[in-house]
C-alpha positions in Angstrom: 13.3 8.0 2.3 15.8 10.6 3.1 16.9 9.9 6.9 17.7 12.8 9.1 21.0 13.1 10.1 21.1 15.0 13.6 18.4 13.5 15.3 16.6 9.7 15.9 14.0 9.0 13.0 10.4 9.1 13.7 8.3 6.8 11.7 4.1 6.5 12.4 2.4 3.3 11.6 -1.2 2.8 12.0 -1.7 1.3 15.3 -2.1 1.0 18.5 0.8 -1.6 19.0 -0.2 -5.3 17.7 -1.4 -4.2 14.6 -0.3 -5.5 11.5 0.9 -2.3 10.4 2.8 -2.5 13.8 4.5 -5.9 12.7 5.3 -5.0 9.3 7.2 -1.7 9.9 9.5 -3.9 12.4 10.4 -5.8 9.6 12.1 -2.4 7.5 15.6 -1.8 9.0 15.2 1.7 9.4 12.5 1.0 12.4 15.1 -0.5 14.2 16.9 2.7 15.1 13.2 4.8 14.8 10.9 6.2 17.1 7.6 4.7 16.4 4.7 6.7 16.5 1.3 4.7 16.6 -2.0 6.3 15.0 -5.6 5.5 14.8 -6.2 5.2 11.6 -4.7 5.7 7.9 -5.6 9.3 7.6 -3.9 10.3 10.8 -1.2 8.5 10.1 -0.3 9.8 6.5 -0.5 13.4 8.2 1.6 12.7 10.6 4.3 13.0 7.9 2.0 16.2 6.3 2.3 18.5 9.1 6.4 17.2 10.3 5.4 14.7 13.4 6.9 11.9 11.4 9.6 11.3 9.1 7.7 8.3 7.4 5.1 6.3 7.9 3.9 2.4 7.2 0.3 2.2 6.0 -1.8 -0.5 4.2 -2.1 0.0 0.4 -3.4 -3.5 -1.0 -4.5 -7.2 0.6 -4.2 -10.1 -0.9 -7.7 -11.1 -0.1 -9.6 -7.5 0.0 -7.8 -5.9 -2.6 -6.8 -2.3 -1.8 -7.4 0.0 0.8 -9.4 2.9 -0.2 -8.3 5.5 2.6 -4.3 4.7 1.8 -5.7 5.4 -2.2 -7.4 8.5 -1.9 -4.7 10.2 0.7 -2.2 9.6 -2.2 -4.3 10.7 -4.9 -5.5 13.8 -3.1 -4.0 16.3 -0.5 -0.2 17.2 0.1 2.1 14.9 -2.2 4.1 12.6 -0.7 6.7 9.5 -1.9 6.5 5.6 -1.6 10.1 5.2 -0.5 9.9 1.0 0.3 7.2 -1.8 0.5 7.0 -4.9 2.4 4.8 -7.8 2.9 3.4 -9.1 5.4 1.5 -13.0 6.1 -2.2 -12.2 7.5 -3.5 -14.7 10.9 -5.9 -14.0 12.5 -6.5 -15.5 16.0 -9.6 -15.2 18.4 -8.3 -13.2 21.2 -10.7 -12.9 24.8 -10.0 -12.7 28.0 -8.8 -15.2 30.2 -11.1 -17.5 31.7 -13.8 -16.5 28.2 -15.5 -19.6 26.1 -16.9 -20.0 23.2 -20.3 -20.0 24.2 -19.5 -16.7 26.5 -19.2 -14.8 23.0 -21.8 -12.0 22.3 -19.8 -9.4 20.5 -16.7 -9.6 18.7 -14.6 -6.5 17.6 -12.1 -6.3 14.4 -11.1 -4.3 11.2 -13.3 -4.4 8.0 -10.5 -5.9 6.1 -10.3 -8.7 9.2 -13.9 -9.2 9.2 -14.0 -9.8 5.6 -11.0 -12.2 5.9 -12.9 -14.7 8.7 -16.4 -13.9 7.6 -17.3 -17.7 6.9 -15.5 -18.8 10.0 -17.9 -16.4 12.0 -20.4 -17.6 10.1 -19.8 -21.4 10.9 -18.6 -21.0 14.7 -20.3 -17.7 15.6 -23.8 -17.3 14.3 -25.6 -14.6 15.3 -22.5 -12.7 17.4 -22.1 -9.1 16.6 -19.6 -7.5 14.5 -17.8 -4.4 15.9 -15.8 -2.7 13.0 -13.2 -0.6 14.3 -10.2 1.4 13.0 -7.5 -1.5 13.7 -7.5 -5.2 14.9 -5.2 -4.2 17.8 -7.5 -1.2 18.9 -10.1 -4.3 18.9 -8.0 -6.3 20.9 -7.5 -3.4 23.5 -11.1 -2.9 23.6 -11.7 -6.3 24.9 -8.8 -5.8 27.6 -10.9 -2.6 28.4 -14.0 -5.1 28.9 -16.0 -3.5 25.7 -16.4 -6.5 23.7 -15.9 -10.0 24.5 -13.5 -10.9 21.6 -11.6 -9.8 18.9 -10.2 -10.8 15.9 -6.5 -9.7 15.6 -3.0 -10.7 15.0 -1.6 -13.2 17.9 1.2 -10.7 18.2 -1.6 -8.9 20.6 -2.5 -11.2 22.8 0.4 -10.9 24.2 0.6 -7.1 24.3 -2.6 -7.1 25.8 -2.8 -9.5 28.8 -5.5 -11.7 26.0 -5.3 -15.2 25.0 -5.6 -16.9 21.8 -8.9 -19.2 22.2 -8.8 -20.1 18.3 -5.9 -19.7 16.4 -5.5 -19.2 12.5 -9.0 -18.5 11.7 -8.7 -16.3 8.3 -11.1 -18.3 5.5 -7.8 -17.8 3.3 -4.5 -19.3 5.2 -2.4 -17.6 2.4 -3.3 -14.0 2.6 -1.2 -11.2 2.2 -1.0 -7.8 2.6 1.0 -5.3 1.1 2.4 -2.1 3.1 4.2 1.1 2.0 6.3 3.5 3.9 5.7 6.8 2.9 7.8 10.1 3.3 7.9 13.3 2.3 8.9 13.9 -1.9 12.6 13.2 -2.4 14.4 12.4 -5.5 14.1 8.4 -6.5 16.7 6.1 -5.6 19.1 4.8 -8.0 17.0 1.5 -9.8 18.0 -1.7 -8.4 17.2 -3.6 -11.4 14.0 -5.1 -10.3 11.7 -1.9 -8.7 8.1 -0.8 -9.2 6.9 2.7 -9.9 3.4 4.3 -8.6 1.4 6.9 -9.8 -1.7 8.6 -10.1 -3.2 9.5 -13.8 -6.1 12.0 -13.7 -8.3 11.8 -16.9 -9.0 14.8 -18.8 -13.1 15.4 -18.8 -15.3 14.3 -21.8 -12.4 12.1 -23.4 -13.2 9.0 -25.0 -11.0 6.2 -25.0 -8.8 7.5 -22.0 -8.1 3.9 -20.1 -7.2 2.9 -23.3 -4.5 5.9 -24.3 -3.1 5.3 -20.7 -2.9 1.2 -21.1 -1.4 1.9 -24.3 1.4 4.3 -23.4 2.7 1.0 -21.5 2.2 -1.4 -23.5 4.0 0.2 -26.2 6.9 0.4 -24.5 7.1 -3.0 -22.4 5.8 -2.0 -19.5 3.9 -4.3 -17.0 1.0 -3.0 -15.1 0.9 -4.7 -11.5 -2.0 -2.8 -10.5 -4.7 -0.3 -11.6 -7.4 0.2 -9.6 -10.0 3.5 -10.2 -10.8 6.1 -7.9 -13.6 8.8 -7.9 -11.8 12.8 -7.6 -14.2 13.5 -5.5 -15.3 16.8 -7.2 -18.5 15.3 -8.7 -19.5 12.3 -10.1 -18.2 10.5 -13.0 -15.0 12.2 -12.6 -12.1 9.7 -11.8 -8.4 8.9 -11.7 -6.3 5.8 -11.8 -3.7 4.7 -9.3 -1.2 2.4 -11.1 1.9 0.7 -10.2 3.6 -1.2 -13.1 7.2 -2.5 -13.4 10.3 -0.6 -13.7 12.0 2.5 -12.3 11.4 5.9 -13.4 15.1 5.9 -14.6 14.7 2.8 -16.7 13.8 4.5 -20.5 10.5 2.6 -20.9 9.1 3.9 -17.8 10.4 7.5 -17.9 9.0 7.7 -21.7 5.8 5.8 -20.5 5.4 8.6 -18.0 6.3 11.4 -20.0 3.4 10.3 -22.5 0.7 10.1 -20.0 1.8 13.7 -19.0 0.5 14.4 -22.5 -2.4 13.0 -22.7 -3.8 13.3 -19.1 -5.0 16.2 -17.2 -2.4 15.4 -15.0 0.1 12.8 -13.4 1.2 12.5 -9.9 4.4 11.0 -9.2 4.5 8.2 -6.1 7.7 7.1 -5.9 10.2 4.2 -7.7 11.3 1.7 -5.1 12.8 -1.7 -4.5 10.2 -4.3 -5.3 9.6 -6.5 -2.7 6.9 -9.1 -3.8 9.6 -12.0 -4.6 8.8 -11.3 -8.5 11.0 -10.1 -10.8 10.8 -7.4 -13.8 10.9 -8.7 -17.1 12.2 -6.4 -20.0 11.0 -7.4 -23.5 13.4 -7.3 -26.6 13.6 -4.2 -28.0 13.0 -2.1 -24.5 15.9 -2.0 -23.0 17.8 1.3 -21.9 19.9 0.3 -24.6 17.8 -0.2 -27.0 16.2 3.3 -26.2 19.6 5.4 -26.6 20.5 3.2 -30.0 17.4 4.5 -31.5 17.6 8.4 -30.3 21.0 7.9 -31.7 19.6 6.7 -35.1 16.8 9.2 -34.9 20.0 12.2 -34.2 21.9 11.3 -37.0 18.9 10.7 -39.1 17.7 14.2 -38.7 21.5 15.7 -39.0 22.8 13.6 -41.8 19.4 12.2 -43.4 21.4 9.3 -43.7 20.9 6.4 -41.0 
């Protein structure tokens, strides 16, 4: 993202404090110099950068566990454009969090995120039976609503307990210990940065109506060229039903030849094509580019092509 120059940098994140969002974006270096701006949920966050509160801001895009978030999806499929400038990723714990002095067996209502709830589900099961669910915009708001006396307990990152005057009464409780999830910080459209040699690219494909075969065109367009899908996940327009996009993020920069041509094609064949950013890949994987894909590869044969056409010899 493109940092302002005469003044501190203002970054959202949805919060309150304590979330995992919260944790993440203290991981980027630019937060360290940043003012951070906490939100209540993913839709006020990503406008905070919309309407010019924020320079950037840190929102969930996929779990490990849950798979991705709908709300971070559809904000960057729909609405004002805007780029993914870095990812990070961040290890998901849960802990139990009550107030001091609460038991076990004190527990009548417990408050969390969907995403959290769906991560300790059998736990609940096993040691709560029976306790209500709250869902509620963040695990840190859920934690603060138990400081506030609304709930008895709240599943949230440990990292709150603290922050709210809570204690950890079971620690680790997620019903997978190796959870991930995935965050982006977006910003407002900017040209891509240079590649790095190992970056991932997002975008949005919109299907043109009454088009048969259309995943498999856009799969195609890739896989021609070399290009490895890391996700593609559908998502409806929202105009009426049956009518959807794909979000996609697949290997590569948008400077790398493969991915640049890859694009171009789809912008061919789809109704449209919405740009998301190329970025620094982050996942501790690393792109592979198959023989005859390369950037070299690519100019050696427009070269052929040139003289081909000029000469007719080649």
């Amino acid at each position: 993202m493109t940092i302002p120059s005469d003044r501190q940098p203002t970054l959202a994140f949805l919060g309150p404090e304590g979330t995992f969002a919260h944790a993440a974006l203290l991981t980027l270096p630019i937060a360290q110099t940043a003012v951070l701006l906490p939100m209540p949920n993913v839709t006020v966050a990503i406008d905070a950068v919309r309407d010019g509160r924020a320079d950037g801001t840190l929102v969930p895009l996929e779990n490990s566990v849950e798979g991705a978030v709908p709300a971070t999806l559809d904000e960057l499929s729909g609405g004002e454009q805007l780029r993914i400038a870095e990812e990070t990723y961040l290890p998901v714990i849960f802990d139990l969090l009550v107030r001091p002095g609460t038991k076990l067996k004190d527990i009548r209502t417990v408050a969390t995120h969907p995403h959290a709830e769906a991560q300790t589900r059998r736990w609940l099961m096993a040691n709560l039976p029976g306790v209500g669910v709250a869902l509620v915009g963040s695990t840190a708001g859920g934690a603060k609503a138990v400081a506030e006396n609304r709930f008895d307990a709240a599943i949230a990152p440990p990292v709150a307990a603290g922050i709210y005057g809570l204690k950890s009464l079971e620690a680790d409780i997620a019903d997978n210990h190796a959870a991930v999830t995935r965050f982006v910080l977006l910003a407002r459209p900017d040209a891509p940065g240079i590649p790095t040699g190992n970056d991932r690219t997002s975008l949005v494909a919109y299907l043109r109506e009454d088009h048969s075969g259309a995943l498999l065109e856009i799969l195609s367009e890739f896989a021609s060229r070399g290009v490895n899908l890391t996700r593609i996940e559908s998502r409806p327009t929202k105009e009426r039903i049956g009518v959807y996009c794909f979000s996609i993020d697949c290997e590569g920069h948008i400077a790398d030849e493969r991915v640049g041509d890859a694009l171009a094609a789809l912008r061919r064949i789809c109704a449209d094509v919405r740009f998301l950013g190329s970025y620094p890949r982050r996942d501790g994987q690393m792109d592979v580019v198959v023989s005859g894909r390369s950037n070299q590869d690519f100019h050696q044969s427009r070269n052929w092509l040139a003289e081909l056409r000029a000469s007719g010899r080649g």
